[in-house]
Steps between C-alpha positions, in 0.01 A plus 500: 500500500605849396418836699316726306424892544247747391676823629490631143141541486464626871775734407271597209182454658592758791575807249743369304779500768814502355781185620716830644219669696408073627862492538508805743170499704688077595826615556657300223666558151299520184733220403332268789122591390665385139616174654189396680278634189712280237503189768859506507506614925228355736454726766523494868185418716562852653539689141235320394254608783615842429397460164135387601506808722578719245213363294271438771476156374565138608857333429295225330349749269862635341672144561396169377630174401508305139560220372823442307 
């Protein structure tokens, strides 16, 4: 199984919030929101609950997982 994201369309979603303003409202490079977005980084459970708090979502609803 395979983690999967949908940060790009809650980045869109919540007025087209750019990866550098995500990047600075988490504390984190533009280069990390790249990562995570591409699947290349998996976040940690902390990141990732800031994440959900940023979108005032669930973790479940920006990560899932996929079969391979």
């Amino acid at each position: 199984m395979e983690l999967k994201n949908n940060l790009k369309r809650y980045r869109f979603d919540n007025n087209q919030l750019t990866q550098e303003k995500m990047a600075e409202a988490l504390d984190v490079s533009r280069q990390t929101i790249i990562a995570i977005e591409s699947g290349k980084f998996n976040p940690s459970v902390k990141l990732a609950l800031k994440m959900a708090n940023l979108f005032q979502c669930r973790i479940e609803d920006l990560f899932y997982m996929e079969e391979k």
